[in-house]
Structure formats: C-alpha cells, structure tokens
N, CA, C and O atoms as a Tinker XYZ file with bonds, in Angstrom:
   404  protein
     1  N    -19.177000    7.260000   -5.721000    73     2
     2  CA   -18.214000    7.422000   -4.647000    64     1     3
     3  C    -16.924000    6.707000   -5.031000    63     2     4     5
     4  O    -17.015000    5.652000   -5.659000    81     3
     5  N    -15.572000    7.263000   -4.661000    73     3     6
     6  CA   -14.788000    6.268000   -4.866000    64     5     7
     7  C    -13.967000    6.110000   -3.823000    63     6     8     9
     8  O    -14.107000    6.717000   -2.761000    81     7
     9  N    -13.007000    5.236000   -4.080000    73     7    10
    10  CA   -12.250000    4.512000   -2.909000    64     9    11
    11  C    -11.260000    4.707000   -3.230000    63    10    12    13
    12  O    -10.965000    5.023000   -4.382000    81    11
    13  N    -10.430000    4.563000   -2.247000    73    11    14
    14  CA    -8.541000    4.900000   -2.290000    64    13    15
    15  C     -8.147000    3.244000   -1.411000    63    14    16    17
    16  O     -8.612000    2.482000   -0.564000    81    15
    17  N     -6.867000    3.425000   -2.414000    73    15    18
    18  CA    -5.623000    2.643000   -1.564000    64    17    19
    19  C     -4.262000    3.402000   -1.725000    63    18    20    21
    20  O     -3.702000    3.932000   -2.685000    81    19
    21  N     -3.958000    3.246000   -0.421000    73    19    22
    22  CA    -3.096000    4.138000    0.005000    64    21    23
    23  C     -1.410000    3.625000    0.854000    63    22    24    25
    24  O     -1.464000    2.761000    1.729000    81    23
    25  N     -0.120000    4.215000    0.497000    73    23    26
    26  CA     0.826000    3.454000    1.168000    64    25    27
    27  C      1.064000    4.870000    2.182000    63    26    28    29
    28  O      0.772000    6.008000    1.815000    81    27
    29  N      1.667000    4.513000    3.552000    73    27    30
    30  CA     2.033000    5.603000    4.429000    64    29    31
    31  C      3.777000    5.213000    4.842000    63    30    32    33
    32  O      4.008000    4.240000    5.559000    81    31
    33  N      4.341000    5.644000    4.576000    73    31    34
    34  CA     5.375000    5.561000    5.276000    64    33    35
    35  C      5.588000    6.513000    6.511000    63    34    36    37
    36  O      5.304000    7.707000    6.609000    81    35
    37  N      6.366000    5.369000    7.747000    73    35    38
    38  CA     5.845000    5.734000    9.048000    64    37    39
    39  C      7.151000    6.264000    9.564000    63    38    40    41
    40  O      7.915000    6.617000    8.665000    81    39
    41  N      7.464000    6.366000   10.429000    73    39    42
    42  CA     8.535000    7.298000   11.388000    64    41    43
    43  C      9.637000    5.990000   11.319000    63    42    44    45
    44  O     10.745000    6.464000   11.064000    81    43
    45  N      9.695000    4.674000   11.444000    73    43    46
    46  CA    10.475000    3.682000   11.771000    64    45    47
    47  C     11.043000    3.477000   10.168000    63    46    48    49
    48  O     12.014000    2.769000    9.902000    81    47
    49  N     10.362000    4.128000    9.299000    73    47    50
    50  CA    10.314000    3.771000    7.562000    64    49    51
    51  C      9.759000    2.434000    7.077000    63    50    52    53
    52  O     10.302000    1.865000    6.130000    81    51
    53  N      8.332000    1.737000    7.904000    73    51    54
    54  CA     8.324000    1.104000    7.373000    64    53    55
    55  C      7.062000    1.380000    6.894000    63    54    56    57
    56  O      6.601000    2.388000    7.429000    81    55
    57  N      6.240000    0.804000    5.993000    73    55    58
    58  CA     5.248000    0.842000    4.792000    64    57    59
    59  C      4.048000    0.301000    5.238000    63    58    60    61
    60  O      4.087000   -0.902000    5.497000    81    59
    61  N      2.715000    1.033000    5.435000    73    59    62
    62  CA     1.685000    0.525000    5.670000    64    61    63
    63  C      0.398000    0.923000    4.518000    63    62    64    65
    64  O      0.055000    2.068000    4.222000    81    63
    65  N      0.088000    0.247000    4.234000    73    63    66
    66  CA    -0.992000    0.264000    2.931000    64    65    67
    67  C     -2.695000   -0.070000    3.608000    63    66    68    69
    68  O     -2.946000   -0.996000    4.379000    81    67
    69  N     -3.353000    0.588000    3.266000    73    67    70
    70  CA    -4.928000    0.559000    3.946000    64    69    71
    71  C     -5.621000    0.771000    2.375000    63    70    72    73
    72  O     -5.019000    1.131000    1.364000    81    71
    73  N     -7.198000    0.402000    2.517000    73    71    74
    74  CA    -7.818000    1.396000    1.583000    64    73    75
    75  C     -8.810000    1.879000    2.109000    63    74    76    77
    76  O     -9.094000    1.302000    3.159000    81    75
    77  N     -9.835000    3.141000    1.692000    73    75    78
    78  CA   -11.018000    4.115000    2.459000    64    77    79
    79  C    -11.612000    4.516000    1.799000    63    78    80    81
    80  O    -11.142000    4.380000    0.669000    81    79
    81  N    -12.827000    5.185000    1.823000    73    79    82
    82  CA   -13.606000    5.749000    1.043000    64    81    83
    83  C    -13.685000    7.472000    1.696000    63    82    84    85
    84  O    -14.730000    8.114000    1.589000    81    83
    85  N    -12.747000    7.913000    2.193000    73    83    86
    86  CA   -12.207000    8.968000    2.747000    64    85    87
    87  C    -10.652000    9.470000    2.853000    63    86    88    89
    88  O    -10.381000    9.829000    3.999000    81    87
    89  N     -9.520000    9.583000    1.885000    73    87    90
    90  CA    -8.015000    9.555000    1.994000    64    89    91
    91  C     -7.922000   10.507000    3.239000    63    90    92    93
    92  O     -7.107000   10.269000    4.131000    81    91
    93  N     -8.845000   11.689000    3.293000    73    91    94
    94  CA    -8.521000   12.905000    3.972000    64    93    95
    95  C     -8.811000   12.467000    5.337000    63    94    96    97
    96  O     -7.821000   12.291000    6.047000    81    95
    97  N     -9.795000   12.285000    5.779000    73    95    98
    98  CA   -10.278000   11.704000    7.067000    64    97    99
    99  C     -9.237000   10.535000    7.395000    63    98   100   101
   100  O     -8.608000   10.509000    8.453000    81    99
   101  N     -9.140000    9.798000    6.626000    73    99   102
   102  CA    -8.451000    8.645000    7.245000    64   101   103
   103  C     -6.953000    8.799000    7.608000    63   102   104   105
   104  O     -6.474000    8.108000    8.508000    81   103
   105  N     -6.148000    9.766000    6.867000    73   103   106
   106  CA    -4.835000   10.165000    6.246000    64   105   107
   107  C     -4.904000   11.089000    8.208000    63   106   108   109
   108  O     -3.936000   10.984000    8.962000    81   107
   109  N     -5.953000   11.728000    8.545000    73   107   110
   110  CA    -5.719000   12.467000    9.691000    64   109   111
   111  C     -6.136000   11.411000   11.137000    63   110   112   113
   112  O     -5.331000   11.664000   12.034000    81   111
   113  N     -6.877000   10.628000   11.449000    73   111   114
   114  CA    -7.101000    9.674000   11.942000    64   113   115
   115  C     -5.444000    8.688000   11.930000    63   114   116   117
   116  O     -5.304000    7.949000   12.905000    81   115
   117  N     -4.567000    8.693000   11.138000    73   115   118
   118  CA    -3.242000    8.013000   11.406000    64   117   119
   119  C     -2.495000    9.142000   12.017000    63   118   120   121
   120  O     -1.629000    9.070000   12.889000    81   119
   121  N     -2.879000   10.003000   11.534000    73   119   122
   122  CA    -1.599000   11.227000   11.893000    64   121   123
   123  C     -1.608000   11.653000   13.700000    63   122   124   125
   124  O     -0.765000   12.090000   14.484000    81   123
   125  N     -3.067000   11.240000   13.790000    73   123   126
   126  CA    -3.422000   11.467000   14.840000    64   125   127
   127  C     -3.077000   10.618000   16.160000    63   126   128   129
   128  O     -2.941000   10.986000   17.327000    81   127
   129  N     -2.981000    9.326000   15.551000    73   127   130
   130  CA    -3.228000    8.122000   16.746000    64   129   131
   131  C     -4.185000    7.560000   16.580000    63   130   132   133
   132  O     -4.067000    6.394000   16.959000    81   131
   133  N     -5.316000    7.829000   16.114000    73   131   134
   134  CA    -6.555000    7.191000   16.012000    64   133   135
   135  C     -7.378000    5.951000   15.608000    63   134   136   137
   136  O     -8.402000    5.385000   15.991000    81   135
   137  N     -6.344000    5.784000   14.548000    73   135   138
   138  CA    -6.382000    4.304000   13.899000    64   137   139
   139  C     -5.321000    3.242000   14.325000    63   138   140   141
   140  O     -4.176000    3.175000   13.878000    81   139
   141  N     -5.906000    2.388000   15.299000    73   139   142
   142  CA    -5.379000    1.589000   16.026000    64   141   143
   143  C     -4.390000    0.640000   15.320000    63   142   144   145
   144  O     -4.874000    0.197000   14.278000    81   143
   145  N     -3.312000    0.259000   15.549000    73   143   146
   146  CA    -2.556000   -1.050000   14.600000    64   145   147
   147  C     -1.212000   -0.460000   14.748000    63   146   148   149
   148  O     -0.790000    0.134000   15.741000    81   147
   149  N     -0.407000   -0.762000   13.318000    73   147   150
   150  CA     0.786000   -0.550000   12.859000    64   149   151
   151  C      1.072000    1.355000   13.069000    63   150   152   153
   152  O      1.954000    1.788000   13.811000    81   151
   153  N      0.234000    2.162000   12.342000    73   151   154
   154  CA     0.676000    3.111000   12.293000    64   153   155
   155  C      0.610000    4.033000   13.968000    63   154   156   157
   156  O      0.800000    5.249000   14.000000    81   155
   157  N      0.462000    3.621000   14.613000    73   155   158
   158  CA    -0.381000    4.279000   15.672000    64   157   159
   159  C      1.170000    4.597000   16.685000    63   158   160   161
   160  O      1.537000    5.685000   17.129000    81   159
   161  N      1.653000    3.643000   16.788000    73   159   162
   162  CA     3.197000    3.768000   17.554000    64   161   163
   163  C      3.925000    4.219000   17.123000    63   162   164   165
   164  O      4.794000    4.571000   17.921000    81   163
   165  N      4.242000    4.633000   15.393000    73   163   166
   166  CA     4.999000    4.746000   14.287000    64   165   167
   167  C      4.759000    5.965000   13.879000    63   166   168   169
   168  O      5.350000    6.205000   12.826000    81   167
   169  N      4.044000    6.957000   14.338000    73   167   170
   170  CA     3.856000    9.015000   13.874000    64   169   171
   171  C      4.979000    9.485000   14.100000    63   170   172   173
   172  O      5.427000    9.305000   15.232000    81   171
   173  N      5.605000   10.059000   13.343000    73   171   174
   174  CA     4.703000   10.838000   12.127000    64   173   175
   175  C      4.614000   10.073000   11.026000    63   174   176   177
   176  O      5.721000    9.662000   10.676000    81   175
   177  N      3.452000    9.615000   10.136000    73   175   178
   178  CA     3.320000    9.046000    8.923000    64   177   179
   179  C      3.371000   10.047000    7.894000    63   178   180   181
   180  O      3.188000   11.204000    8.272000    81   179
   181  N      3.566000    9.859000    6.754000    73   179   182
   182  CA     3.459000   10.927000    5.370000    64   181   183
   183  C      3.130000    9.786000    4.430000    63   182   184   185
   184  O      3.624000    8.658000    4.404000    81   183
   185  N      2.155000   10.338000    3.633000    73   183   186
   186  CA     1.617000    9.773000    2.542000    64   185   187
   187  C      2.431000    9.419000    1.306000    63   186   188   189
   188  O      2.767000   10.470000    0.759000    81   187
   189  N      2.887000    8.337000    0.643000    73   187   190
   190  CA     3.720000    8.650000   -0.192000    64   189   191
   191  C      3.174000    7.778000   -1.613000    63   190   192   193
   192  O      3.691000    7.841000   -2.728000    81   191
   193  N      1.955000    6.942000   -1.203000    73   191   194
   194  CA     0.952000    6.295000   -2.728000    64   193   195
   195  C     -0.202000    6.990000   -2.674000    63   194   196   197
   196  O     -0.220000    7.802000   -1.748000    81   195
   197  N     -1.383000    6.947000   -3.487000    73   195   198
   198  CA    -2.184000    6.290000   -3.303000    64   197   199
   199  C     -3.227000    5.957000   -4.632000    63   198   200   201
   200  O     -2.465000    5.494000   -5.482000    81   199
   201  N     -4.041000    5.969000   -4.967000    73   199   202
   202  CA    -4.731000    5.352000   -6.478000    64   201   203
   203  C     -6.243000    5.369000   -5.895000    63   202   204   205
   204  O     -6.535000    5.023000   -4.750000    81   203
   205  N     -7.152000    5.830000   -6.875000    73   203   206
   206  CA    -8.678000    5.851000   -6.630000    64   205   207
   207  C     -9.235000    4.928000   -7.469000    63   206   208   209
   208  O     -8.760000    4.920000   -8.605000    81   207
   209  N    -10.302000    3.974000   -7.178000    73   207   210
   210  CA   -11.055000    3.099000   -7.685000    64   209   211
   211  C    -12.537000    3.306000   -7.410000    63   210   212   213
   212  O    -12.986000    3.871000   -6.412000    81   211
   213  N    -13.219000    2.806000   -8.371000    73   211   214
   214  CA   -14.230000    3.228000   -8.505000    64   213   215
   215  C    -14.984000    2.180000   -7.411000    63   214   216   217
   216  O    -16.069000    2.659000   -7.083000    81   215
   217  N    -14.724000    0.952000   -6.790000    73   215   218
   218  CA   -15.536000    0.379000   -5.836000    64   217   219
   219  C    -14.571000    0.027000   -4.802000    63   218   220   221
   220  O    -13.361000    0.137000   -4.997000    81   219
   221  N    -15.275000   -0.566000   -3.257000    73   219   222
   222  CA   -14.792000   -1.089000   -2.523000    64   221   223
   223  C    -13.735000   -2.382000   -2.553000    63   222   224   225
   224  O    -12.639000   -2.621000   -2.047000    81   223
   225  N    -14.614000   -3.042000   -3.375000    73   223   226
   226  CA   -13.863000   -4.198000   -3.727000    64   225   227
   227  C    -12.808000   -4.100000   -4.232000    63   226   228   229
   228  O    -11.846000   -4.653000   -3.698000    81   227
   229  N    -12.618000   -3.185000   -5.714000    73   227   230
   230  CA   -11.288000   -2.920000   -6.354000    64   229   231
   231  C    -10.374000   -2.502000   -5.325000    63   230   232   233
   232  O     -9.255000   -3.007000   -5.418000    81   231
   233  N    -10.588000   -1.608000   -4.247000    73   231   234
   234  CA    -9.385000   -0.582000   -3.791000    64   233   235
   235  C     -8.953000   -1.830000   -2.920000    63   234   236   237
   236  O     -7.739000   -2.031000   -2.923000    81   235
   237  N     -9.968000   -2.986000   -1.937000    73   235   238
   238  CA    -9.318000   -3.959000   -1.101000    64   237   239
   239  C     -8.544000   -4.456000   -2.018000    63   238   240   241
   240  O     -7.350000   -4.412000   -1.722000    81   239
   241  N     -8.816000   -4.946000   -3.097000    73   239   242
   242  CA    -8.340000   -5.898000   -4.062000    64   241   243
   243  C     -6.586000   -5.247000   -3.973000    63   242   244   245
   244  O     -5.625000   -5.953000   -3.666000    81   243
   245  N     -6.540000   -4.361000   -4.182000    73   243   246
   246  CA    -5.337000   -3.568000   -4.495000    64   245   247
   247  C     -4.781000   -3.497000   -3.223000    63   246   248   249
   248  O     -3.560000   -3.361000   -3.301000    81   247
   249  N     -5.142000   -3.530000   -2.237000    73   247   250
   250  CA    -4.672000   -3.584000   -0.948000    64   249   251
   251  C     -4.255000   -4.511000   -0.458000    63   250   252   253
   252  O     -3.243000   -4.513000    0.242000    81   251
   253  N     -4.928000   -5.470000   -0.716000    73   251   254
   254  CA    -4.239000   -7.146000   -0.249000    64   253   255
   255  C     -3.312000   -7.411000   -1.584000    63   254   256   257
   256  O     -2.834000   -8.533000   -1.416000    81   255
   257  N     -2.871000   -6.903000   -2.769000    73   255   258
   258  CA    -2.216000   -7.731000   -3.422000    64   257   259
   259  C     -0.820000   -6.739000   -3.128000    63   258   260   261
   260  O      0.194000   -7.437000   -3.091000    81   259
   261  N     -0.553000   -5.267000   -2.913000    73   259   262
   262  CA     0.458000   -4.367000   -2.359000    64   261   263
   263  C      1.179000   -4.838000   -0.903000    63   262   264   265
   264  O      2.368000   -4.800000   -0.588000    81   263
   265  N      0.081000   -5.264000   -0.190000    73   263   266
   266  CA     0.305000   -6.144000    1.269000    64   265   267
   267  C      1.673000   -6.930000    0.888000    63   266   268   269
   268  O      2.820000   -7.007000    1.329000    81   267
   269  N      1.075000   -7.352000    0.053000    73   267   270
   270  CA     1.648000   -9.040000   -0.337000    64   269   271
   271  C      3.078000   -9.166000   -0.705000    63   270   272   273
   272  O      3.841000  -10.120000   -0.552000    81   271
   273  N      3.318000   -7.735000   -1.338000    73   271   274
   274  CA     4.879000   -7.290000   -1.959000    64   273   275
   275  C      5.908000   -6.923000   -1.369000    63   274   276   277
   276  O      5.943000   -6.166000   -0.399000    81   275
   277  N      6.981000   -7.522000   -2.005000    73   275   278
   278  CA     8.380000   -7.013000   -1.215000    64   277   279
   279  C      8.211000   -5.696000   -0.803000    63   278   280   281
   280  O      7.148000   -5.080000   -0.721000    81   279
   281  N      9.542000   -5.235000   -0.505000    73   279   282
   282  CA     9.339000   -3.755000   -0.222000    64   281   283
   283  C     10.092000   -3.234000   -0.965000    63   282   284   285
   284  O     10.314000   -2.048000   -0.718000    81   283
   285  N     10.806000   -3.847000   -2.168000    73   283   286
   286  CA    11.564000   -3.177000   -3.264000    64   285   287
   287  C     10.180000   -2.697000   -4.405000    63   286   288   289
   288  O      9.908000   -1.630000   -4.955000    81   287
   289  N      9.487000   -4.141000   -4.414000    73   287   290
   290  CA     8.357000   -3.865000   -4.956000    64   289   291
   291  C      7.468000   -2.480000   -5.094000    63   290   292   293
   292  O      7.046000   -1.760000   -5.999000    81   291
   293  N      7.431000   -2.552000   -3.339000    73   291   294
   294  CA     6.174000   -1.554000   -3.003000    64   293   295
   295  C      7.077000   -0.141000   -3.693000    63   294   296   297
   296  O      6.509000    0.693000   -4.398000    81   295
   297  N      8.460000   -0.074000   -3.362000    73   295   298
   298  CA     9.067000    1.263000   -3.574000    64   297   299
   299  C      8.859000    1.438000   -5.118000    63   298   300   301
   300  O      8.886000    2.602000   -5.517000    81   299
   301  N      8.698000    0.651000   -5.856000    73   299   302
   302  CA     9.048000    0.543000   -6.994000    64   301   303
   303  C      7.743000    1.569000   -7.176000    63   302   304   305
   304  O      7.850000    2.730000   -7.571000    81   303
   305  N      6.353000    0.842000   -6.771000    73   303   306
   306  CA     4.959000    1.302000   -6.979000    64   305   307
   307  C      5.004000    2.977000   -6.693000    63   306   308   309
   308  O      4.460000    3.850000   -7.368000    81   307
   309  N      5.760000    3.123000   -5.576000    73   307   310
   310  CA     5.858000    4.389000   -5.194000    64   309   311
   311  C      6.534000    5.215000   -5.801000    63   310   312   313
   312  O      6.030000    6.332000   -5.916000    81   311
   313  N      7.861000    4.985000   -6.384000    73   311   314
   314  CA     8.251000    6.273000   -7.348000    64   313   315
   315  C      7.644000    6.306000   -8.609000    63   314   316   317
   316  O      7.823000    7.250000   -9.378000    81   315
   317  N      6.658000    4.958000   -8.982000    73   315   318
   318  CA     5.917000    5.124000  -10.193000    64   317   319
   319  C      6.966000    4.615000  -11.586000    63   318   320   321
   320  O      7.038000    5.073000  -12.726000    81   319
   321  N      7.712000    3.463000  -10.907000    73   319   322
   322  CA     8.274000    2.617000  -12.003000    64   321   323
   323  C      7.923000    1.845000  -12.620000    63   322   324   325
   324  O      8.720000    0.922000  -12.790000    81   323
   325  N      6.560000    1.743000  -13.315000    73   323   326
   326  CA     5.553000    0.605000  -13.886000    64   325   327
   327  C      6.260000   -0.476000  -14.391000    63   326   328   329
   328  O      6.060000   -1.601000  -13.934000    81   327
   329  N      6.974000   -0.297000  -15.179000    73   327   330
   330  CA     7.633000   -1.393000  -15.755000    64   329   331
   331  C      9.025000   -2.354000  -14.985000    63   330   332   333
   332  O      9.648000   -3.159000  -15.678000    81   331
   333  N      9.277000   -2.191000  -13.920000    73   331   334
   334  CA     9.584000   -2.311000  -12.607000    64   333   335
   335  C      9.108000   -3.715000  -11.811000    63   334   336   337
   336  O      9.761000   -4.631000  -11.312000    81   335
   337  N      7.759000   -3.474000  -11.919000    73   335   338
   338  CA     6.737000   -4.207000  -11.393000    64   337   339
   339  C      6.457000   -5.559000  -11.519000    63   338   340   341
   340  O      6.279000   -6.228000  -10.501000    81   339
   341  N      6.408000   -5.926000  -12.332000    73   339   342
   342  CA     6.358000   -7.258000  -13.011000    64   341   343
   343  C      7.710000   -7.886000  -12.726000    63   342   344   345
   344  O      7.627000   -9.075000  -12.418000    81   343
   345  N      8.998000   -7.352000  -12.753000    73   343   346
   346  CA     9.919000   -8.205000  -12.479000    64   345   347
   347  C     10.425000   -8.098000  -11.180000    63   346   348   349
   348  O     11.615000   -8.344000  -10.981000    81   347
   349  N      9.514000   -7.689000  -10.067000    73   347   350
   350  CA     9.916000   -7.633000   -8.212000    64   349   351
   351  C      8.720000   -8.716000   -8.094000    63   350   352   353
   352  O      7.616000   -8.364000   -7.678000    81   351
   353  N      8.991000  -10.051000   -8.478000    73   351   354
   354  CA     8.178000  -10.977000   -7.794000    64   353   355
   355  C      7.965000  -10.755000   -6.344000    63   354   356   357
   356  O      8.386000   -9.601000   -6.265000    81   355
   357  N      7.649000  -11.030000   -5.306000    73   355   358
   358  CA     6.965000  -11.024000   -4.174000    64   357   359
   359  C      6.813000  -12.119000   -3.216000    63   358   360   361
   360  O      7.331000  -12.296000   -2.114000    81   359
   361  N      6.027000  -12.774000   -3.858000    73   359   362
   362  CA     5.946000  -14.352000   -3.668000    64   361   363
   363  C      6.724000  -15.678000   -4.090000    63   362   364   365
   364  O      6.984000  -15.921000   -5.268000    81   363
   365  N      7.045000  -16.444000   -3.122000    73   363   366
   366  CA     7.084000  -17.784000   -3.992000    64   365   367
   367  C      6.410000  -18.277000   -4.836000    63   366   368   369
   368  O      6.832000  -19.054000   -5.692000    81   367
   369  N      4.997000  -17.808000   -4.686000    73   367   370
   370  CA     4.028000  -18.230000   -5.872000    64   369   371
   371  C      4.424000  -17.285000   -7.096000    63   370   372   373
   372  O      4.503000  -17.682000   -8.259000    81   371
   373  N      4.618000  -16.222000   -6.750000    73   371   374
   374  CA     4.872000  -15.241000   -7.811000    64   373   375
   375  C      6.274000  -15.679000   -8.322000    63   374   376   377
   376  O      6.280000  -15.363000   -9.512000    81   375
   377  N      7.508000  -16.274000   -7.994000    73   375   378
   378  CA     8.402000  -16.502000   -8.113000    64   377   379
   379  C      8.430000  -18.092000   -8.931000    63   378   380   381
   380  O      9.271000  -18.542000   -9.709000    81   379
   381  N      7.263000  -18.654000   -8.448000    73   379   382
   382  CA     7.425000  -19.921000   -9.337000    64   381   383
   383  C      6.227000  -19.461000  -10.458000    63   382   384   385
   384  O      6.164000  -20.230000  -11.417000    81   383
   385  N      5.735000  -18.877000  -10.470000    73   383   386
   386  CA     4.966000  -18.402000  -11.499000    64   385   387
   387  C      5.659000  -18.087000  -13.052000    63   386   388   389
   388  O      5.540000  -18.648000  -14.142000    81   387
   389  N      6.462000  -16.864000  -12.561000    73   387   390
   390  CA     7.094000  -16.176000  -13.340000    64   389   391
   391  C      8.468000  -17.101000  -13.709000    63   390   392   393
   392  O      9.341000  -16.360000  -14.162000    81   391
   393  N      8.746000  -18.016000  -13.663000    73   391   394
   394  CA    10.217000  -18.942000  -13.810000    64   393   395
   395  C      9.677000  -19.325000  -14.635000    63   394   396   397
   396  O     10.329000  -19.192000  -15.671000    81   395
   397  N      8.069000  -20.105000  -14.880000    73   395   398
   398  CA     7.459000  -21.347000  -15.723000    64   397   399
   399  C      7.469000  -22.101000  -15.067000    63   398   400   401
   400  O      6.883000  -22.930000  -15.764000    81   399
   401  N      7.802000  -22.927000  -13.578000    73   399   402
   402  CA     7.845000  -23.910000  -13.158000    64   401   403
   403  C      6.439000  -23.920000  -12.451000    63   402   404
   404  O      6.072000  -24.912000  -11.821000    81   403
C-alpha cells in the first residue's frame, strides 16, 4: 500500500499539506467540507503537490518537515525546483544550521 503527502492550495491561497493512504478519497472529502480544520472554510482547494511513499511513517515524516517550511520554500517544492530547496532555510534551526553557527 502506499501513502501520499500532499500540498492543497485553498481559495484564501494559503497552503495546506496532509498525508493519506487514499489521495482520491481524501482530495474529495476537502473539496467537499468534510475534513474538518484549515481547509474546510477555505473551498475551493486544488491540488498542486503531492509524492507517494512506501509507508505511513515516511509520508508523516514528509508532512511534518513541509509543515515546517516557509512558503517560498513550500512554492519552491511545488514548481519542482530541487535545487532551490536547500537554500529556503525555514527555521531558525535550519538557519543556524546552515550558517555553521
């Protein structure tokens, strides 16, 4: 079975990232109202990431660390600028990381 993580951009434009072991079901469950939270006030959503992993764990994994990112970042992920990535720190941790300090 595999798992998805997924970014939605919502009606307000802002960026919500989940992961599922269903894109299709879940992708209609936002569209719908159904999935309670961020996207639910914010329809129409459109899909604009998402990436399959082979376990649960990986796709959360990927979900809490996308969470975590600017939103130049996340855009970056989204038009598929890999090399991009590494230099949209995120964090202060990521920011003192990447300095050497």
């Amino acid at each position: 079975m595999a798992f998805s993580v997924y970014i939605l951009r919502c009606s307000d434009n802002s960026y919500y990232t989940g992961h599922t072991e269903d894109l299709e079901a879940r992708l209609a469950g936002h569209r719908m109202g159904r999935v309670a939270g961020h996207t639910q006030t914010r329809r129409p959503v459109s899909l604009v990431f998402s990436q399959q992993f082979a376990s649960r764990e990986e796709a959360f994994s990927a979900e809490r660390q996308i969470k975590g990112w600017t939103r130049a970042k996340k855009e970056a992920l989204i038009r598929g600028e890999w090399s991009r990535l590494p230099r949209l720190a995120s964090s202060s941790f990521d920011k003192l990381r990447t300095s050497g300090s």
